[in-house]
PDB file of N, CA, C and O in Angstrom:
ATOM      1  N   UNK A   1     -16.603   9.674   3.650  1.00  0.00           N
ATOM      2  CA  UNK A   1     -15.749  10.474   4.510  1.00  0.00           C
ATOM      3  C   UNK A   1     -15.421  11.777   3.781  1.00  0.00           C
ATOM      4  O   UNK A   1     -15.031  11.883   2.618  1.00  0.00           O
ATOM      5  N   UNK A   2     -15.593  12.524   4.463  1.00  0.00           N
ATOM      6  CA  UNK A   2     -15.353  14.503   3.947  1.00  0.00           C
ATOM      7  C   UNK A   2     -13.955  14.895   4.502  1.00  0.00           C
ATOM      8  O   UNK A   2     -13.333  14.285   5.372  1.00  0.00           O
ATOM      9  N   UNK A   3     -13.646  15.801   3.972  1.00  0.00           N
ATOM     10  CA  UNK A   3     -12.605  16.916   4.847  1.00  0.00           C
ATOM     11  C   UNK A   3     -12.566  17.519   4.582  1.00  0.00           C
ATOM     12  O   UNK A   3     -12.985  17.630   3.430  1.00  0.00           O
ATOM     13  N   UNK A   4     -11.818  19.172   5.521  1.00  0.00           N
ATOM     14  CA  UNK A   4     -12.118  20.062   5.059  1.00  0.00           C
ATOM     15  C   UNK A   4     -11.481  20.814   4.143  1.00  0.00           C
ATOM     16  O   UNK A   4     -10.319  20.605   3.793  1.00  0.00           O
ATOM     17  N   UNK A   5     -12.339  21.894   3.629  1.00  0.00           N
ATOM     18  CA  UNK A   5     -11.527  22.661   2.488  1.00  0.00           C
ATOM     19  C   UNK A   5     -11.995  23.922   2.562  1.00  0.00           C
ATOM     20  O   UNK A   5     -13.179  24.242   2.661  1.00  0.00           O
ATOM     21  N   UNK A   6     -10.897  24.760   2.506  1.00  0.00           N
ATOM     22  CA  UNK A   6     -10.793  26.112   2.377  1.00  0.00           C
ATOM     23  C   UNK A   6     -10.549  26.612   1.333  1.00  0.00           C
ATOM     24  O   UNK A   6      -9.416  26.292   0.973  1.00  0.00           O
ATOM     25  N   UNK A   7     -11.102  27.322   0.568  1.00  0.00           N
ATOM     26  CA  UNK A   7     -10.420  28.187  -0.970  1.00  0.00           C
ATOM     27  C   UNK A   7     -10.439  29.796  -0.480  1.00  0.00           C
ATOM     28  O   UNK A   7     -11.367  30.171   0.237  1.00  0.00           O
ATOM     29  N   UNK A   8      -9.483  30.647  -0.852  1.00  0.00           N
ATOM     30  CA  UNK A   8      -9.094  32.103  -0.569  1.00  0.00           C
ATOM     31  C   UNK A   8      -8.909  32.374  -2.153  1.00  0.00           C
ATOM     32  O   UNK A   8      -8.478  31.648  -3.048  1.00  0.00           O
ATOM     33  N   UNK A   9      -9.437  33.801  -2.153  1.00  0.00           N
ATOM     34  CA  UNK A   9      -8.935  34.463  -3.291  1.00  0.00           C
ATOM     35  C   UNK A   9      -8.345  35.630  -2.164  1.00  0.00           C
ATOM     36  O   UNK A   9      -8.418  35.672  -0.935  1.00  0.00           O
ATOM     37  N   UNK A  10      -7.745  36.527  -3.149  1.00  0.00           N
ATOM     38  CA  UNK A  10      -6.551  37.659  -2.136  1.00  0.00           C
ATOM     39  C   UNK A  10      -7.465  38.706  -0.956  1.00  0.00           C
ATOM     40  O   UNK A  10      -7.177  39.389   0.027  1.00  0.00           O
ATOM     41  N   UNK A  11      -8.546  38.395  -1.634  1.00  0.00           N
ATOM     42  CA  UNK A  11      -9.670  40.023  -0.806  1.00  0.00           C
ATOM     43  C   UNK A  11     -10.677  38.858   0.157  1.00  0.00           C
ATOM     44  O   UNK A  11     -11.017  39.421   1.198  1.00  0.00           O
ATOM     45  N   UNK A  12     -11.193  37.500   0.081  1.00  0.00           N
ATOM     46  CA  UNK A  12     -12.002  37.119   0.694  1.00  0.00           C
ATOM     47  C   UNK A  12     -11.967  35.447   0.941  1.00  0.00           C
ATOM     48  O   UNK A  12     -11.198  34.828   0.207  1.00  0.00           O
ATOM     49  N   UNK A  13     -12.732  34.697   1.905  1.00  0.00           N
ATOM     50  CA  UNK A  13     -13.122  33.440   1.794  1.00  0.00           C
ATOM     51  C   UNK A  13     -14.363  33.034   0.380  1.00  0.00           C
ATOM     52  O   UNK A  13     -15.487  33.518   0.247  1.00  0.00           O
ATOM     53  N   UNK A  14     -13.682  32.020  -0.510  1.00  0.00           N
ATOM     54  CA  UNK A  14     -14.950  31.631  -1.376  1.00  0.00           C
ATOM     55  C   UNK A  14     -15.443  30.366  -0.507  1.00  0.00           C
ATOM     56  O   UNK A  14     -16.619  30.566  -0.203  1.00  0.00           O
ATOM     57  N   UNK A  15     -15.062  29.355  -0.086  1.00  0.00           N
ATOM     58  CA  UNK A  15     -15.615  28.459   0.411  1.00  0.00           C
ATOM     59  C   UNK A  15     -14.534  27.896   1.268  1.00  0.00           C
ATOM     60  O   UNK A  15     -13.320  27.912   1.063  1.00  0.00           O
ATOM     61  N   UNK A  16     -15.430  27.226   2.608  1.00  0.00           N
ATOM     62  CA  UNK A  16     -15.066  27.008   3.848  1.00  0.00           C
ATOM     63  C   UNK A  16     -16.072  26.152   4.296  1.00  0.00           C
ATOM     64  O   UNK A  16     -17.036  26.602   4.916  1.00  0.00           O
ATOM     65  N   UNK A  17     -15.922  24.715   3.995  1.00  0.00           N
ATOM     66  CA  UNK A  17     -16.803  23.486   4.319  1.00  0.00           C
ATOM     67  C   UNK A  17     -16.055  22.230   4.405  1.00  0.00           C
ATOM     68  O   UNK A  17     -14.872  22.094   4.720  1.00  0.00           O
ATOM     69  N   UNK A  18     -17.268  20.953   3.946  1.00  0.00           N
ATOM     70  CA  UNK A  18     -15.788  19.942   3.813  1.00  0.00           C
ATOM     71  C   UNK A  18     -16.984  19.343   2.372  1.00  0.00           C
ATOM     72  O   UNK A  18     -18.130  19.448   1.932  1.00  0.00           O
ATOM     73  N   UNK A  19     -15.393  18.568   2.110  1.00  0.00           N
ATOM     74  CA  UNK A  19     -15.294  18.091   0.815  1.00  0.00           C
ATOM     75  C   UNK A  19     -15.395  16.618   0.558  1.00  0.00           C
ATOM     76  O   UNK A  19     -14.725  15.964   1.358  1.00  0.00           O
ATOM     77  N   UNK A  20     -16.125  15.826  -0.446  1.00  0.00           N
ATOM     78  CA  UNK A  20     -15.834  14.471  -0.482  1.00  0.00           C
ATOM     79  C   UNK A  20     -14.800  14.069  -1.421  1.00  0.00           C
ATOM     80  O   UNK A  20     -14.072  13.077  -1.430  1.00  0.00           O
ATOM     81  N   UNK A  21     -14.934  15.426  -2.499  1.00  0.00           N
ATOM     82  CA  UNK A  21     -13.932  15.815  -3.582  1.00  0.00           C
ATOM     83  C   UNK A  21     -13.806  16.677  -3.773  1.00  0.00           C
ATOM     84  O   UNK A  21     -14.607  17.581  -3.536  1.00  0.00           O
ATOM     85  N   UNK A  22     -12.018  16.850  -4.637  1.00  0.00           N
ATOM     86  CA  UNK A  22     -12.021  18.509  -5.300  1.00  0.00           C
ATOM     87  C   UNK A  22     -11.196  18.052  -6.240  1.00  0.00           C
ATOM     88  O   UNK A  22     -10.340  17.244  -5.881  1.00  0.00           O
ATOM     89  N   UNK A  23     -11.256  18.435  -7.566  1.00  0.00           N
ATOM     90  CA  UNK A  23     -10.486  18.548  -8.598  1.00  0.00           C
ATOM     91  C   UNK A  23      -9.727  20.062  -8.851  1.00  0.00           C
ATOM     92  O   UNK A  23     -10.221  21.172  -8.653  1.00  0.00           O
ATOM     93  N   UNK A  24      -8.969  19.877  -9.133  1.00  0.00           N
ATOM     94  CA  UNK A  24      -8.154  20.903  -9.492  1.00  0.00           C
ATOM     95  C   UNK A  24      -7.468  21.216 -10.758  1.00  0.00           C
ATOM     96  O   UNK A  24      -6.858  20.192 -11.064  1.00  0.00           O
ATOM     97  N   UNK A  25      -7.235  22.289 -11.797  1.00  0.00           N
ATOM     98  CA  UNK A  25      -6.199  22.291 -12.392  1.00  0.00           C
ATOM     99  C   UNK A  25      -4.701  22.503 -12.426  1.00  0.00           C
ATOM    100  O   UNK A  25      -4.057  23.545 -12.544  1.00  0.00           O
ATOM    101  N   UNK A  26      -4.385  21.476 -12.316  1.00  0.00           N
ATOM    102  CA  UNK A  26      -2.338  21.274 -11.796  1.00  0.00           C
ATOM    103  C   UNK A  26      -2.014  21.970 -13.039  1.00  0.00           C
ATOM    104  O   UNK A  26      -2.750  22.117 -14.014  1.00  0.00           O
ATOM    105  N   UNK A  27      -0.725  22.411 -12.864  1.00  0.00           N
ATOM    106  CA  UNK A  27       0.035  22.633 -13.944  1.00  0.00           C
ATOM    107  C   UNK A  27       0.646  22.075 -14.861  1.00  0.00           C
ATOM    108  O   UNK A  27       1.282  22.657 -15.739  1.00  0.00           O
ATOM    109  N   UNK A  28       0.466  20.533 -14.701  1.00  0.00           N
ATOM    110  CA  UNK A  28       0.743  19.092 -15.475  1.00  0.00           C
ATOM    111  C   UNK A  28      -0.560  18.427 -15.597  1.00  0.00           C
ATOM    112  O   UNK A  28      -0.674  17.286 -16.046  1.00  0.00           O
ATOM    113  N   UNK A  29      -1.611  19.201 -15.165  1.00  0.00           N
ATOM    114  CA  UNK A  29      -3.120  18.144 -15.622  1.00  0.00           C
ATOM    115  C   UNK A  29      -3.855  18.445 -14.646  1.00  0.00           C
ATOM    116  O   UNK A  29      -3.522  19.314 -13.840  1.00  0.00           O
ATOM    117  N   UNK A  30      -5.020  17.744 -14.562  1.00  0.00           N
ATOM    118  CA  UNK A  30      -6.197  17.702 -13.756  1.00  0.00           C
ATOM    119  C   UNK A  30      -5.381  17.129 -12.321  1.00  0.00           C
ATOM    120  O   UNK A  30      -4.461  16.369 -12.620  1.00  0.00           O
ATOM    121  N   UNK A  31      -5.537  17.339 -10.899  1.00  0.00           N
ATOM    122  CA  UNK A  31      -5.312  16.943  -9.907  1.00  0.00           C
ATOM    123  C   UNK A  31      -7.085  16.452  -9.235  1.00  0.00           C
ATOM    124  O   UNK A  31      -7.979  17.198  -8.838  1.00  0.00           O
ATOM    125  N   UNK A  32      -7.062  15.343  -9.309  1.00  0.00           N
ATOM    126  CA  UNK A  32      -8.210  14.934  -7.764  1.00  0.00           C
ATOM    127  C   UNK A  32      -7.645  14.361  -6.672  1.00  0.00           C
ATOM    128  O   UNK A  32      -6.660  13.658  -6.446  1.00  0.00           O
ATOM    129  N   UNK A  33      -8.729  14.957  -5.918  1.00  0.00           N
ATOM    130  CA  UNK A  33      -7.983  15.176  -4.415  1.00  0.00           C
ATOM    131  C   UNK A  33      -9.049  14.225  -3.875  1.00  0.00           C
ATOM    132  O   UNK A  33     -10.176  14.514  -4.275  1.00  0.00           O
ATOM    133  N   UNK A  34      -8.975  13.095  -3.015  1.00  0.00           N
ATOM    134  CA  UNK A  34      -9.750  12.687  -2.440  1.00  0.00           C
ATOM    135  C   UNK A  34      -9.379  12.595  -0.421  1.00  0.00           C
ATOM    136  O   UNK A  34      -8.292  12.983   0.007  1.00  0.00           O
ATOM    137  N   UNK A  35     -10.247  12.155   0.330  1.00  0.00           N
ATOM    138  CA  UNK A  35     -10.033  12.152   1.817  1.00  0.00           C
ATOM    139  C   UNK A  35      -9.027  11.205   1.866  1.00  0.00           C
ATOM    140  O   UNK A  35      -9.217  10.282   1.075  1.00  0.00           O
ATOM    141  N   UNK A  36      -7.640  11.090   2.779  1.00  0.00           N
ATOM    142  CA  UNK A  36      -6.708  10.606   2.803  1.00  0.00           C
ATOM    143  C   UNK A  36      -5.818  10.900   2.077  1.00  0.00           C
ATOM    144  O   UNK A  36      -4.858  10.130   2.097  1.00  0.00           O
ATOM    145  N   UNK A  37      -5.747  12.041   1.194  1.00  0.00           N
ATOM    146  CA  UNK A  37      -4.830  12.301   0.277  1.00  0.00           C
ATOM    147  C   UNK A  37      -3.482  12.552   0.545  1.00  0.00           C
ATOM    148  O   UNK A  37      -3.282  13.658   1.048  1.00  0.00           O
ATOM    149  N   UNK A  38      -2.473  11.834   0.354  1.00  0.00           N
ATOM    150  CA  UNK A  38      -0.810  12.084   0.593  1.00  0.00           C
ATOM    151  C   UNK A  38      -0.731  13.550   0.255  1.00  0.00           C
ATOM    152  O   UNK A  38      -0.888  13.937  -0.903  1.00  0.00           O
ATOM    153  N   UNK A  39      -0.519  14.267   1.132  1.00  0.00           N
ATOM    154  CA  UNK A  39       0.170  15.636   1.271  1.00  0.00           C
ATOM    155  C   UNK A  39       0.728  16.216   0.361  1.00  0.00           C
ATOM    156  O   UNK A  39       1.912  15.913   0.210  1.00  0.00           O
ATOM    157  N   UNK A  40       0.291  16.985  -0.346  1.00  0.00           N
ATOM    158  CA  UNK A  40       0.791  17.953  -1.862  1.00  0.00           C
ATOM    159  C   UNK A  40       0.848  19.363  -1.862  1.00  0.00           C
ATOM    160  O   UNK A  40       0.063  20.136  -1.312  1.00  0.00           O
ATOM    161  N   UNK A  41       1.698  19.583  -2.428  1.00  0.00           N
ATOM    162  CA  UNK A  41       1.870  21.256  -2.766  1.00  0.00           C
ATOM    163  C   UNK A  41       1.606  21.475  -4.455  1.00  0.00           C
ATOM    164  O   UNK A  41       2.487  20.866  -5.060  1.00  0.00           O
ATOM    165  N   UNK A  42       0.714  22.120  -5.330  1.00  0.00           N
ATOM    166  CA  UNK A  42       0.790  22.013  -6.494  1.00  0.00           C
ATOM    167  C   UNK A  42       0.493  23.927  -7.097  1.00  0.00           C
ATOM    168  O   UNK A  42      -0.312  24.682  -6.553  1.00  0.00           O
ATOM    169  N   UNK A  43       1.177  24.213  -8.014  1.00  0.00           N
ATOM    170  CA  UNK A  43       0.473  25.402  -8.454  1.00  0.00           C
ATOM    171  C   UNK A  43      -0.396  25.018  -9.730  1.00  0.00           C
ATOM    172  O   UNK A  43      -0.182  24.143 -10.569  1.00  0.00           O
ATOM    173  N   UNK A  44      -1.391  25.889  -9.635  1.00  0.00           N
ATOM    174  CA  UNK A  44      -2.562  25.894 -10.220  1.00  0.00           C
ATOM    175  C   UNK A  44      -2.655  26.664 -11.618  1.00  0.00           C
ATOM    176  O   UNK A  44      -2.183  27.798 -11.537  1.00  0.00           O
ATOM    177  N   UNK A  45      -3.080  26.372 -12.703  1.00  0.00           N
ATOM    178  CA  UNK A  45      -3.191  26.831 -13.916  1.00  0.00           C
ATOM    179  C   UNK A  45      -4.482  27.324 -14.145  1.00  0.00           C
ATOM    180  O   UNK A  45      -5.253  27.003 -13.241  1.00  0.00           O
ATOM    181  N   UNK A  46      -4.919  27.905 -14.921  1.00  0.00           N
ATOM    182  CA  UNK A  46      -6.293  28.576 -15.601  1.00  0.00           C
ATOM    183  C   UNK A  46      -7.142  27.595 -16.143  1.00  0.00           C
ATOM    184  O   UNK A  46      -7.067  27.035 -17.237  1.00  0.00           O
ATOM    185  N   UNK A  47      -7.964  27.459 -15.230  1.00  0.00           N
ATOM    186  CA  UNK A  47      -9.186  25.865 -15.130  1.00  0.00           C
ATOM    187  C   UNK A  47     -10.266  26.325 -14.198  1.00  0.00           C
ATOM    188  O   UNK A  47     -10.359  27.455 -13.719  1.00  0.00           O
ATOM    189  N   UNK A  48     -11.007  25.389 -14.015  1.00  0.00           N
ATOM    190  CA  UNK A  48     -12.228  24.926 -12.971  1.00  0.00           C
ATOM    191  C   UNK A  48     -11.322  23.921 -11.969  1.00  0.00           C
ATOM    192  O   UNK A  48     -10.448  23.057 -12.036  1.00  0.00           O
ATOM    193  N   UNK A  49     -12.305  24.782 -10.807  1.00  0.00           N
ATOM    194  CA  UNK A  49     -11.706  24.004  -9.748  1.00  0.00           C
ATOM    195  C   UNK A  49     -13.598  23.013  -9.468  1.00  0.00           C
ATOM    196  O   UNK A  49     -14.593  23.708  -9.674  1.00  0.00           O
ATOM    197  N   UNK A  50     -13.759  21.886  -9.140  1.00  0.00           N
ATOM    198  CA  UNK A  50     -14.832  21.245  -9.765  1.00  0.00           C
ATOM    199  C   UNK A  50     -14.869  21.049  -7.793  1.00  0.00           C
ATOM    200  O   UNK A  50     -13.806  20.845  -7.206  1.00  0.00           O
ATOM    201  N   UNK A  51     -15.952  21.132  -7.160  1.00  0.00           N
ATOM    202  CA  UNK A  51     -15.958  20.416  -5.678  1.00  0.00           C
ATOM    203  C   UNK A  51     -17.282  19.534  -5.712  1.00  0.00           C
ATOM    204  O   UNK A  51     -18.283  19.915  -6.318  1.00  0.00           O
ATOM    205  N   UNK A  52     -17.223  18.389  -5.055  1.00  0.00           N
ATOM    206  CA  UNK A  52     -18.060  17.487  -4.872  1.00  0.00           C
ATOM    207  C   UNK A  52     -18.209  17.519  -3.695  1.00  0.00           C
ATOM    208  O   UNK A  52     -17.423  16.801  -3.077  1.00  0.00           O
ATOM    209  N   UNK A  53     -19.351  18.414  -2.754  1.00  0.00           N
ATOM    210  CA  UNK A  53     -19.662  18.589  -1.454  1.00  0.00           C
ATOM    211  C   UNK A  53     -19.587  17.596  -0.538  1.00  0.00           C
ATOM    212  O   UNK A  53     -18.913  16.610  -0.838  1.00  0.00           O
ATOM    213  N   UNK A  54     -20.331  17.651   0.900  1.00  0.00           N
ATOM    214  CA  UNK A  54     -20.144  16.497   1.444  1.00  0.00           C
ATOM    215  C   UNK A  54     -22.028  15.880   1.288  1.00  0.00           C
ATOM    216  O   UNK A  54     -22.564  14.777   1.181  1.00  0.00           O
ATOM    217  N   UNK A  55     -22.565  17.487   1.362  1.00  0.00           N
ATOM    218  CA  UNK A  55     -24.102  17.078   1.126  1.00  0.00           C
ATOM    219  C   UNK A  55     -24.452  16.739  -0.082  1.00  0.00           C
ATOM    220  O   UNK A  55     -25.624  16.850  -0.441  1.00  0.00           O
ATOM    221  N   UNK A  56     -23.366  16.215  -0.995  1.00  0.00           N
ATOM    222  CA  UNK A  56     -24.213  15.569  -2.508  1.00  0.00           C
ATOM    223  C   UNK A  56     -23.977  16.958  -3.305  1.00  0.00           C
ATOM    224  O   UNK A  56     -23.382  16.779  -4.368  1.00  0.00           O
ATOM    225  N   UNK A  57     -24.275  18.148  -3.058  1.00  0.00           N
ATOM    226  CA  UNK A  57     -23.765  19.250  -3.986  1.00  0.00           C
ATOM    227  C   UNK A  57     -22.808  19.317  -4.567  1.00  0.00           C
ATOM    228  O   UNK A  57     -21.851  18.745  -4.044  1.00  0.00           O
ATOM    229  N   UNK A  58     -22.589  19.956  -5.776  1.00  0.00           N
ATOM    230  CA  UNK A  58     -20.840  19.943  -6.605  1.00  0.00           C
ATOM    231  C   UNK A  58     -21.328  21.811  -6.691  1.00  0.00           C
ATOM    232  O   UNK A  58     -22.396  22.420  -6.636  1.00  0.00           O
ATOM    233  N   UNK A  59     -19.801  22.213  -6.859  1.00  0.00           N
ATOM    234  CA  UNK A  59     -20.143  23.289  -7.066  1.00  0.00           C
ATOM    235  C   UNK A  59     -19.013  23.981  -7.835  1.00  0.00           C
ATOM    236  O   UNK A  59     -17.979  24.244  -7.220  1.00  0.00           O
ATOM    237  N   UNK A  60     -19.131  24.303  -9.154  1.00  0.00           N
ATOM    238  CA  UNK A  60     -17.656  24.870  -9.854  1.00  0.00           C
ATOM    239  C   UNK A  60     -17.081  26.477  -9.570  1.00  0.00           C
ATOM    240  O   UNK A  60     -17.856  27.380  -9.257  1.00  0.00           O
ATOM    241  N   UNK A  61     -15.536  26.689  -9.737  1.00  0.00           N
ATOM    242  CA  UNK A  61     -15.529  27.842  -9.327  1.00  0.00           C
ATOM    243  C   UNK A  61     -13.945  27.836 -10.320  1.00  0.00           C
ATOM    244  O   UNK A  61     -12.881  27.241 -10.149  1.00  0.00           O
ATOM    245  N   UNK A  62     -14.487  28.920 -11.515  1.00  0.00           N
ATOM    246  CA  UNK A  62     -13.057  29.017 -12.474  1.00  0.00           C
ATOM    247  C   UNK A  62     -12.271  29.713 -11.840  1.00  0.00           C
ATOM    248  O   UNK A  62     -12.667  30.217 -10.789  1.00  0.00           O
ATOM    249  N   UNK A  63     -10.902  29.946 -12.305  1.00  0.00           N
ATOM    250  CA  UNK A  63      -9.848  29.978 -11.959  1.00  0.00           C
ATOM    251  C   UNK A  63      -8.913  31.050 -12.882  1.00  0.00           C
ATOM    252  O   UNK A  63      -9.143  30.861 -14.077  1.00  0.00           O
ATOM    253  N   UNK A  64      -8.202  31.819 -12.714  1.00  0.00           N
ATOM    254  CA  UNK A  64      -7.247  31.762 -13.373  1.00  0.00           C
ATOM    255  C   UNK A  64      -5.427  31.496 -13.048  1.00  0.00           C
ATOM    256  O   UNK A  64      -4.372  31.507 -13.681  1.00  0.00           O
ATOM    257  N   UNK A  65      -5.864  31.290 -11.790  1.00  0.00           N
ATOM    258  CA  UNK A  65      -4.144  30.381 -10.950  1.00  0.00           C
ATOM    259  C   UNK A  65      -4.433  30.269  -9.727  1.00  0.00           C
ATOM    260  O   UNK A  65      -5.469  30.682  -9.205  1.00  0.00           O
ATOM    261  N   UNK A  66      -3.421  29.629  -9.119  1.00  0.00           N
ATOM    262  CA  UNK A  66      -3.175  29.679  -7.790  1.00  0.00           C
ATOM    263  C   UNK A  66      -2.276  28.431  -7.367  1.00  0.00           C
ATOM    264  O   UNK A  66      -1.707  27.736  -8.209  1.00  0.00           O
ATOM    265  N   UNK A  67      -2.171  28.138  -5.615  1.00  0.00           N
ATOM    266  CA  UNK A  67      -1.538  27.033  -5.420  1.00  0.00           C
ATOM    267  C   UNK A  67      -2.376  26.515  -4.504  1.00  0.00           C
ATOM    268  O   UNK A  67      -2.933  27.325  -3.763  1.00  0.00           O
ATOM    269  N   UNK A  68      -2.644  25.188  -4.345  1.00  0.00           N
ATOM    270  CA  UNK A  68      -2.890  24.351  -3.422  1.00  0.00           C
ATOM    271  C   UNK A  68      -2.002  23.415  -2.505  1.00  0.00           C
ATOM    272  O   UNK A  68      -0.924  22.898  -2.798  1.00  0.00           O
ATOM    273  N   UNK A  69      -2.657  23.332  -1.423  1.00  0.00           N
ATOM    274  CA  UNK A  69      -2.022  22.739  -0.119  1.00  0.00           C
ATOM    275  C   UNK A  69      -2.928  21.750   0.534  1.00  0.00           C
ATOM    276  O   UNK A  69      -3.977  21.968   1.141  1.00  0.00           O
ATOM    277  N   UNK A  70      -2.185  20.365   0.239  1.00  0.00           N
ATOM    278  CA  UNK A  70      -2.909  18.914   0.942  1.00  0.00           C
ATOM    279  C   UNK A  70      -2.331  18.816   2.113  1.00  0.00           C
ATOM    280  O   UNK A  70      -1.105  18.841   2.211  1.00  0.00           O
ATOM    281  N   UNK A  71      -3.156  18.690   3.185  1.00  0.00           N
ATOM    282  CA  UNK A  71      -2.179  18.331   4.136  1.00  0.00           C
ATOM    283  C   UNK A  71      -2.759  17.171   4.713  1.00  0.00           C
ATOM    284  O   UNK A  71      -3.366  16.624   3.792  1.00  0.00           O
ATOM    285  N   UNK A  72      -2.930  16.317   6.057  1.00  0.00           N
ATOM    286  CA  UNK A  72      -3.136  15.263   6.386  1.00  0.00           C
ATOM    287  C   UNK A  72      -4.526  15.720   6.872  1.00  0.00           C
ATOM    288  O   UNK A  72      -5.433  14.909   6.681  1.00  0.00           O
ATOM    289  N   UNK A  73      -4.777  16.647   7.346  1.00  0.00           N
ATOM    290  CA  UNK A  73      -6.221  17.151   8.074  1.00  0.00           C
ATOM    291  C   UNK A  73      -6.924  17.710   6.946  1.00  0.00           C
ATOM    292  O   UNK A  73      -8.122  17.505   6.751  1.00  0.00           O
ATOM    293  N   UNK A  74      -6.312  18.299   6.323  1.00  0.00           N
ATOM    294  CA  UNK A  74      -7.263  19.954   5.424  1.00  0.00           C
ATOM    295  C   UNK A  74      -6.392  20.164   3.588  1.00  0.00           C
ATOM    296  O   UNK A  74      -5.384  19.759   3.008  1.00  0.00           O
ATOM    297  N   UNK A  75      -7.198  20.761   3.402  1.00  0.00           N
ATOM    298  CA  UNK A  75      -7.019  21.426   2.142  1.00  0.00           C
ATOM    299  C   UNK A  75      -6.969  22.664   2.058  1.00  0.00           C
ATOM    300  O   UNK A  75      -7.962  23.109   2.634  1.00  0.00           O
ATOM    301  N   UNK A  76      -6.020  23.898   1.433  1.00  0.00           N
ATOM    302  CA  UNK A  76      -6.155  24.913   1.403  1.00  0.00           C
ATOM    303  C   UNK A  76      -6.103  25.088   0.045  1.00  0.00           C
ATOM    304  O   UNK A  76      -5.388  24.300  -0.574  1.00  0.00           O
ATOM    305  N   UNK A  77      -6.657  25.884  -0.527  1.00  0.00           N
ATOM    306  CA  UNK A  77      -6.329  26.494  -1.998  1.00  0.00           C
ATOM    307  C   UNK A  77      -6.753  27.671  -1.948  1.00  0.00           C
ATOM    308  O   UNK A  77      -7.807  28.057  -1.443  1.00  0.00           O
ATOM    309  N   UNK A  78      -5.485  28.627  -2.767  1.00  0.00           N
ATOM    310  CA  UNK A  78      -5.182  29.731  -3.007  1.00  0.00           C
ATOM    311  C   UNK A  78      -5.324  30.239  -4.508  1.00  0.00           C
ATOM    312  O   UNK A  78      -4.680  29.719  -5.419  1.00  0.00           O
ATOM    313  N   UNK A  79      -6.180  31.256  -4.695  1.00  0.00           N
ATOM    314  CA  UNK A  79      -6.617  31.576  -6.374  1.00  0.00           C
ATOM    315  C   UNK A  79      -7.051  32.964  -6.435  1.00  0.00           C
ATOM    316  O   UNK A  79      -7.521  33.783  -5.645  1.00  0.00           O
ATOM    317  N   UNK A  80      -6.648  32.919  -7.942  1.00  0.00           N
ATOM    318  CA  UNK A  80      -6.573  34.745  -8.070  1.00  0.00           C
ATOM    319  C   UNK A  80      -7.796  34.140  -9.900  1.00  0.00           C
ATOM    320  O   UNK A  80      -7.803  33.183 -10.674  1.00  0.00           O
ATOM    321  N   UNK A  81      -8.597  35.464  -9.721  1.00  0.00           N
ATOM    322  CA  UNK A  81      -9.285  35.533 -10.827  1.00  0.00           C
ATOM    323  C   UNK A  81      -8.899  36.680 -12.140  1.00  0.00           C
ATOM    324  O   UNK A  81      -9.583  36.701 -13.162  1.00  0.00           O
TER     325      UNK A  81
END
């Protein structure tokens, strides 16, 4: 099971698909996010954000902050380089 995920940096869309996973860097540690995930708000520290597609692809995309948003449908994450 996938869902979807959106990542924004301030000027554009980086990715807009769905996800089987996404790891994140929390500001207390690694966050994985899987489908069904209880609803989170987290800000983001200077890491790799790691995605595990839905077609079997992973695809990394560093970071230097932002915040993420779990919600019951979707994922949003917000990041500045």
């Amino acid at each position: 099971m996938a869902f979807p995920l959106f990542i924004f940096s301030l000027d554009r869309e980086l990715f807009a698909g769905k996800a089987n996973t996404i790891s994140l860097p929390g500001a207390d540690g690694r966050i994985q996010i899987l489908p069904n995930h209880a609803p989170l708000i987290s800000l983001l520290k200077e890491g790799e954000i790691v995605i595990e597609q839905e077609s079997g692809d992973s695809q990394k995309l560093p970071i230097e902050g932002g915040v993420a948003e779990v919600r019951e449908e979707k994922v949003v994450v917000l990041v500045h380089f």
